[in-house]
N, C-alpha and C positions, 0 to 999 in steps of 0.2 A: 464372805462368799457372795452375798447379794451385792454389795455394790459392785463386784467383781462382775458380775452379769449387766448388772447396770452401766457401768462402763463398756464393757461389747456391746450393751444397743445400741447404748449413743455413738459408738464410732458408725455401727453399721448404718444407722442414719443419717449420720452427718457422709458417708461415702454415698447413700442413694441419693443423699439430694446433688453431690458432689455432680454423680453421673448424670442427674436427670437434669441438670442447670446446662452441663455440657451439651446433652443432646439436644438441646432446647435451642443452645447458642448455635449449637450445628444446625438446626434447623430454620432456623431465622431467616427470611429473603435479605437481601440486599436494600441498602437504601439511597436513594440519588438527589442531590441536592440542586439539581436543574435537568433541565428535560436535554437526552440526547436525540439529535436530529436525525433522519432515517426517512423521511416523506420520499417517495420515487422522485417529487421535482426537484430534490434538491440534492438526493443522491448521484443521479443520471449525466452529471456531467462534472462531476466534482468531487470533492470530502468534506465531512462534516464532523461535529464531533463525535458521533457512535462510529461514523465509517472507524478511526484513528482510534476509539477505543476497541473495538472491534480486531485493529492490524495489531495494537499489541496484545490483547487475548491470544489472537494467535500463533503471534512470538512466543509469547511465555510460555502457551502449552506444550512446542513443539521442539522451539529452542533454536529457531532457521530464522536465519539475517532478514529476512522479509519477506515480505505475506502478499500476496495475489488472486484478490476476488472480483467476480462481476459484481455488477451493480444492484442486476435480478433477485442478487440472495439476500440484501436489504430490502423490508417491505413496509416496515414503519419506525416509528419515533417511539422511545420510552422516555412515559412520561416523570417526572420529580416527582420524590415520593417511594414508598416503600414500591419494590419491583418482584415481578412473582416469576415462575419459570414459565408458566401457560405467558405473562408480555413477554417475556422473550422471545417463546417459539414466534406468538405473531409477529414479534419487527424482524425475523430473521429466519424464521420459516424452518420447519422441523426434518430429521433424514439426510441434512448434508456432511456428509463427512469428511474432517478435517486429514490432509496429508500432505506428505512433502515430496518435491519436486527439485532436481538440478538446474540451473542454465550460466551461460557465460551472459557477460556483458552485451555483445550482441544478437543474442538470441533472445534476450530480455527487452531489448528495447526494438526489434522486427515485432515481438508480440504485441506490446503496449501498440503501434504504430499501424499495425494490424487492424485493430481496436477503435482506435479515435479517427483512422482516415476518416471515415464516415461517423456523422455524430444524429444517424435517422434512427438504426435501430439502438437504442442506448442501453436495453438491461445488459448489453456486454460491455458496455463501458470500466475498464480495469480501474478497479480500487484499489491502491497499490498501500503499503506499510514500511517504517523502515527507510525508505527512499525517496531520495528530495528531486522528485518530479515536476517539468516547467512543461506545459504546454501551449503552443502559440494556434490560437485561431486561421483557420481560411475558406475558401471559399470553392468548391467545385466546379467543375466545368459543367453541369448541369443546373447549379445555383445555390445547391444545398449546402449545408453546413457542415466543414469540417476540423478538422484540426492533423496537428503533427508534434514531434516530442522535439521539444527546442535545446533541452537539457535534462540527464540524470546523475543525481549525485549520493554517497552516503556520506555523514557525519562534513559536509563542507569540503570532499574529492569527489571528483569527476568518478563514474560507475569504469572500471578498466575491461577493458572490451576483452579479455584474455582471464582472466579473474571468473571460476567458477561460483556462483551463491545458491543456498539451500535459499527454497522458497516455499511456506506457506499455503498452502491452495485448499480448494475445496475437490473431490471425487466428479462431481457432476459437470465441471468444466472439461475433462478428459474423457468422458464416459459419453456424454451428451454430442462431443466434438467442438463445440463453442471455442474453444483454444488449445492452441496446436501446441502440446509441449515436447521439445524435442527429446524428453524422458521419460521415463513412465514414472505414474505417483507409485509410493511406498509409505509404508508405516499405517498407522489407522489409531487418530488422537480424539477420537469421538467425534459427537457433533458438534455443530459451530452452535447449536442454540448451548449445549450445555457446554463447553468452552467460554461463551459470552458468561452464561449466569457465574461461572465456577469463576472466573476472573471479576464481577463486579465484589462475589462475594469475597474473595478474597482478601480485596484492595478496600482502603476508606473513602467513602466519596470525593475526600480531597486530593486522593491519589489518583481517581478514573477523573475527575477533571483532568489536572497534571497531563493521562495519557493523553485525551482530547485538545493540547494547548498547542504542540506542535502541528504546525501547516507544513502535509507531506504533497501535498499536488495544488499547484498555481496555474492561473494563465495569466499569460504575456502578451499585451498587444504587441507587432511590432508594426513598423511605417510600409515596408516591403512584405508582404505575406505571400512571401514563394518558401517552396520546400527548401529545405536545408543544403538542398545537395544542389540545388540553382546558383544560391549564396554562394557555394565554396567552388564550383564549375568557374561563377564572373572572377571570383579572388584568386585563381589561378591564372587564367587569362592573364590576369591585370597583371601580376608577378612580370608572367613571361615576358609580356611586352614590356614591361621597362627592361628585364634584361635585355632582349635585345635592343632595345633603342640604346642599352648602353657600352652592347659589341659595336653598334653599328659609331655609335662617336669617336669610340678607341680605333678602329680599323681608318677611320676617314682622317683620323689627327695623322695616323701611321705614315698612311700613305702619303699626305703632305709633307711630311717630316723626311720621309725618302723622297721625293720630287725636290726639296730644298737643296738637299748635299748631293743632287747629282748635278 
């Protein structure tokens, strides 16, 4: 009979420490094995590796082809080194809530375009996830600096301008007015601080690198820096005119050819 008890402690203890190791592990912060970047100068007109860890947090949470935030909602860098939920909220600022949005392909890139015309005020500057965005430099007619979208792609195609995509977004971008979506957000997947924390902790440091390796938005010098739509106005021209330059040889061959046999 006694060791019969004695055997029921030992299990019940070997179960408490069971639980209390669990909770301990659930309890644990996260740890980073290099600093993610998040400084405003480096945010404001670009991505970096937190923006990109950052767009797949909130893929995964939400489970939408790609994610669309300002700039403003990055506020700092998280440094290497164990990570707490209080560095979170500061690189990323607390009460934003995560939700999803519709658009086609061109209603996606009128916003982005929206966005980067002017590069003065930049916490709107769109951080985009998911999507292999080129953007080319130019210059305004006032002097100031701006840019245009040269190209959008997913997985190595073109974004198809008829193609509906679930998108990622934050509440306070439609709330605020900041960006015009031509849908209302739905659903409600928490915050974006605890989104970040719940995706570092989930992944191994060498898997939140991994997220951060992919370059989702580039720029492109090019030698012309006219809008897009200048380019494809002269490449049509140019079309036309060689077609007709080459009604105009057939009809003057024609007519010589009839003046021959008369």
């Amino acid at each position: 009979m006694r060791s019969r008890y004695c055997r029921g402690a030992v299990l019940a203890l070997a179960l408490v420490l069971f639980l209390g190791a669990a909770a301990c592990a659930q309890g644990e912060d996260p740890v980073l094995s290099e600093t993610l970047e998040g400084s405003p100068e480096a945010v404001r007109d670009g991505s970096t590796n937190l923006t990109r860890v950052l767009s797949a947090a909130l893929r995964e949470a939400t489970g939408a082809e790609l994610s669309l935030i300002h700039a403003g909602a990055v506020r700092g860098s998280l440094s290497a080194g164990r990570v707490t939920q209080e560095a979170v909220q500061a690189a990323v600022g607390e009460n934003l809530r995560v939700q999803v949005t519709q658009m086609n392909g061109v209603q996606l890139r009128r916003l982005i375009d929206a966005h980067v015309e002017t590069l003065q005020a930049r916490e709107d500057f769109p951080l985009v996830g998911g999507l292999e965005l080129v953007l080319a430099p130019t210059t305004l007619e006032d002097g100031s600096a701006g840019a245009y979208v040269l190209g959008m792609g997913m997985e190595g195609y073109s974004i198809d301008e008829t193609l509906v995509y679930s998108i990622a977004t934050l509440d306070i971008l439609s709330e605020d007015g900041i960006y015009d979506f031509p849908q209302p957000l739905e659903g409600d997947y928490g915050t974006l601080d605890q989104v970040l924390y719940d995706y570092l902790r989930a992944h191994t440091p060498q898997e939140v690198l991994h997220a951060g390796e992919a370059v989702e938005l580039t720029w492109q010098d090019v030698e012309s820096v006219a809008p897009q739509g200048t380019d494809q106005f002269f490449y049509v021209v140019g079309i036309a005119a060689l077609a007709g330059l080459a009604v105009l040889v057939v009809c003057v061959r024609v007519r010589r050819k009839r003046q021959g046999l008369l």
